[in-house]
C-alpha positions in Angstrom: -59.5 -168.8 -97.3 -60.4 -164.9 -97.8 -63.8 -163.6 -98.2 -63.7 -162.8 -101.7 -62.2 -166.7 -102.6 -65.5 -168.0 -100.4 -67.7 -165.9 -102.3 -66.0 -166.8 -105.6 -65.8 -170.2 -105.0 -69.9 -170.4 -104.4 -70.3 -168.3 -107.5 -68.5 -171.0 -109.4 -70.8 -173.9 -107.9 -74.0 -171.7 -108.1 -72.7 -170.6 -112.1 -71.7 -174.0 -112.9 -75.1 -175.5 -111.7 -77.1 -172.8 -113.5 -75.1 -173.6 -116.9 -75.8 -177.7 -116.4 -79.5 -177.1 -116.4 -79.6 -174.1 -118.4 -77.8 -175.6 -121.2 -79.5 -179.1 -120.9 -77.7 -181.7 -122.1 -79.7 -184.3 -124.1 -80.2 -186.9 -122.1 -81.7 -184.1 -119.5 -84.4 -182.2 -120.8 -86.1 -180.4 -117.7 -90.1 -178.8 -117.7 -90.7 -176.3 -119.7 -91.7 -174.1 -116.7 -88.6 -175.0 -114.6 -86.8 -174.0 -117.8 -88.4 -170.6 -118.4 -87.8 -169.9 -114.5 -84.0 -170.5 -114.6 -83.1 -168.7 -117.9 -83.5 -165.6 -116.1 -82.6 -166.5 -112.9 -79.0 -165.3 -113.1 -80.5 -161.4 -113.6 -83.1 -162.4 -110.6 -80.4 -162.8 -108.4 -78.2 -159.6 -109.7 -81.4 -157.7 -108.6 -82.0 -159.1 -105.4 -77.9 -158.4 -104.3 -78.8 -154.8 -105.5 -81.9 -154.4 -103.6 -79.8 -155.9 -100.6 -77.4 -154.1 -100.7 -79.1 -150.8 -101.4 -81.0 -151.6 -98.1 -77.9 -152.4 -95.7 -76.4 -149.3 -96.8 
């Protein structure tokens, strides 16, 4: 498996995981502070890979 398919691949489980509890089905209805944390979380993460990367460079 190349590089990019790993990282692919865990984007997929991380996106897919995000969606399950972002979208919340109705027989799952999480805390509203657990819910106001992963909304954003998806533009969390975009900004800590930037910062990262802007550091190892």
């Amino acid at each position: 498996m190349t590089k990019l398919a790993q990282w692919l691949c865990g984007l997929a489980l991380l996106g897919s995981a995000w969606a399950a509890l972002a979208l919340a089905p109705p027989g799952l209805q999480p805390p509203a502070p657990l819910r106001q944390a992963l909304l954003p979380l998806p533009v969390y993460l975009l900004v800590a890979f930037g910062c990262y990367s802007l550091a190892t460079v």
